[in-house]
SEMI-588105 format. One record per atom (N, C-alpha, C): residue in one letter; x, y, z negated. Coordinates in steps of 0.05 Angstrom, whole numbers, plus 32768, in hexadecimal, padded with zeros to 4 digits. Layout:
! SEMI-588105
aXYZ...
END
This chain:
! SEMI-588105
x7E01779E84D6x7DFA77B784E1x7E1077BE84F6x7E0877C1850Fx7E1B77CC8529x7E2877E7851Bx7E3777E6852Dx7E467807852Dx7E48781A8546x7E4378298547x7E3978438552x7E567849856Cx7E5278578571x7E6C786C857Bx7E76787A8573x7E897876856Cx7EA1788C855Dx7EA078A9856Fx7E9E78BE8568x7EA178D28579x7EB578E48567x7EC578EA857Dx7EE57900856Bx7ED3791B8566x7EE17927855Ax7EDC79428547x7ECE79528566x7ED2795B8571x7ED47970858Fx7EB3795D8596x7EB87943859Fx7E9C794285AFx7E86793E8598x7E81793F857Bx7E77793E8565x7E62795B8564x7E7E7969856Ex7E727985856Ex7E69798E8583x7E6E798C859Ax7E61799385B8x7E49798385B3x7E43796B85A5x7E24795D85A8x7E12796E8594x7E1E7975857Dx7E17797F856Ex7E04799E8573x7E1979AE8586x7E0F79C88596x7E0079C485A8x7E0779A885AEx7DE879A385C8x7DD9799C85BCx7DD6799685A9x7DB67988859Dx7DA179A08591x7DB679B48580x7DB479CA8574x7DA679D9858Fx7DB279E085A5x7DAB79F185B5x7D8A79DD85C1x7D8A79D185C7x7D6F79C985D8x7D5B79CA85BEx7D6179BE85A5x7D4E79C78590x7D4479E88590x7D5779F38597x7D4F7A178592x7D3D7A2285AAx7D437A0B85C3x7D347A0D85DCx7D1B7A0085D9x7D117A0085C2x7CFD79F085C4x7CF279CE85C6x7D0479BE85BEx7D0879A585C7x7D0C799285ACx7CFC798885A8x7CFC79768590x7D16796B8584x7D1E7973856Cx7D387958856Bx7D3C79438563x7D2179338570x7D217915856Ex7D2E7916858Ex7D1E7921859Dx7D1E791F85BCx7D44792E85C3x7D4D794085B6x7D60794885BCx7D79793485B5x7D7879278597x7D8879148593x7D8978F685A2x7D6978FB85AFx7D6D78D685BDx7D8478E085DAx7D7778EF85E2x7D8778FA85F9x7DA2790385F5x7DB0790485DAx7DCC790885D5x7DDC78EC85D4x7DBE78D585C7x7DCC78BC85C2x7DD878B585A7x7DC978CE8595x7DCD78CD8577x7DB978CD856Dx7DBB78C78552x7DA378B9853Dx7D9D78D58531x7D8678E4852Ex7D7978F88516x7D8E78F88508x7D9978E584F1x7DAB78DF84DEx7DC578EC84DEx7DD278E084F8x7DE578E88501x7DE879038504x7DD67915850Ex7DD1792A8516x7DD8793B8500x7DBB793C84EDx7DBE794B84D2x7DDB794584C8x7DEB792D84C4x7E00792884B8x7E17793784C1x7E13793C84DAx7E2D794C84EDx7E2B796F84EAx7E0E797384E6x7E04798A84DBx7E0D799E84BFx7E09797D84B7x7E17798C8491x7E2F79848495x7E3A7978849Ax7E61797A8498x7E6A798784AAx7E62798A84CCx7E73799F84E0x7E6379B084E9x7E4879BE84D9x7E3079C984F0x7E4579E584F6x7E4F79F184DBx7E5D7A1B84E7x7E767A0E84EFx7E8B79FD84ECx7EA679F884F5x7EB079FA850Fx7EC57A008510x7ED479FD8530x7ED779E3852Dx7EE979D98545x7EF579C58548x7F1179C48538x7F1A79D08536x7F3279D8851Dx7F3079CB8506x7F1179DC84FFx7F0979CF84E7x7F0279B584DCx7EF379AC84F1x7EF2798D84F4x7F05797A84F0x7F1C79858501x7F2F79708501x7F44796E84ECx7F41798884E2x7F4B798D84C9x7F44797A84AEx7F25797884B0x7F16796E849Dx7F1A7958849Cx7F16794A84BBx7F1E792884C1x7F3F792984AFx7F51793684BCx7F6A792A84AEx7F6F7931848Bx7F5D7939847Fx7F58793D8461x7F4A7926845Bx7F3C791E846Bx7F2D7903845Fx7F3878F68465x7F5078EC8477x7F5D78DA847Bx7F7678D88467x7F7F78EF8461x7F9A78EC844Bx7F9478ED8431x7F7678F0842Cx7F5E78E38415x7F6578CA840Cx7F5578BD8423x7F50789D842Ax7F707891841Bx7F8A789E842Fx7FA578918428x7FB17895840Dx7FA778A683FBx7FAE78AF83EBx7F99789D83CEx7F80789F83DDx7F72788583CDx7F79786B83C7x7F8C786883E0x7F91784C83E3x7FA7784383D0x7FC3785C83CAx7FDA785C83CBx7FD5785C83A3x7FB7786B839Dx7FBB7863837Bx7FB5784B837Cx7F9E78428388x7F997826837Fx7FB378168389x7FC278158390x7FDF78028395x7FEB78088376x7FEA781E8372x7FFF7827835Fx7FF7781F8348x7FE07827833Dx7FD1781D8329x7FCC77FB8325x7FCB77EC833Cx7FD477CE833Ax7FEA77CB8336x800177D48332x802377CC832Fx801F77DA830Dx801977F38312x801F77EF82EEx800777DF82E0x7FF877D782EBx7FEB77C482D4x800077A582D5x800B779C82ECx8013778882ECx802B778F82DBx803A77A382E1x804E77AE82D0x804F77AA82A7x803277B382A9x802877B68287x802977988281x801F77838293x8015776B8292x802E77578288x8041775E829Bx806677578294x806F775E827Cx806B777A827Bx807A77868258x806B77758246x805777758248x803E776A823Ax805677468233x805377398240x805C7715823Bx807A771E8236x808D772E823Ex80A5772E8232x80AA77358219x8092773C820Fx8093774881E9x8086773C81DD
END
């Protein structure tokens, strides 16, 4: 499966208010998302995580999910050393 275009927090949301706005003008949002160059999917998805947010908020959110992610990473390291740890005590007794 290809991958898409990454779009930063700011133009997520300017597509977002454009798609929102020509929908309210009357304009399908099949027809408003082809013309943004985003999928239905995409749309609704940017809707329920940034539809009331500023851009503040957004970027805020991005770097919460990012020190998530590092913080996910940093048990599973940790939790492999004390098992290897247990694994050692374990043959020295």
């Amino acid at each position: 499966m290809a991958l898409g275009k990454r779009y930063s927090p700011h133009e997520a949301k300017a597509l977002l208010e454009k798609v929102e706005r020509e929908v309210a003008l009357g304009t399908t949002l099949q027809q408003s998302c082809r013309e943004a160059g985003i999928a239905q999917e995409t749309f609704r998805r940017w809707r329920r995580e940034i539809g009331g947010q500023n851009g503040d908020g957004v970027r805020r959110i991005k770097e919460l999910e990012s020190e998530n992610a590092k913080l996910k990473r940093l048990i599973v390291k940790l939790t492999l050393e004390k098992q290897g740890l247990h694994e050692i005590v374990a043959t020295l007794l």
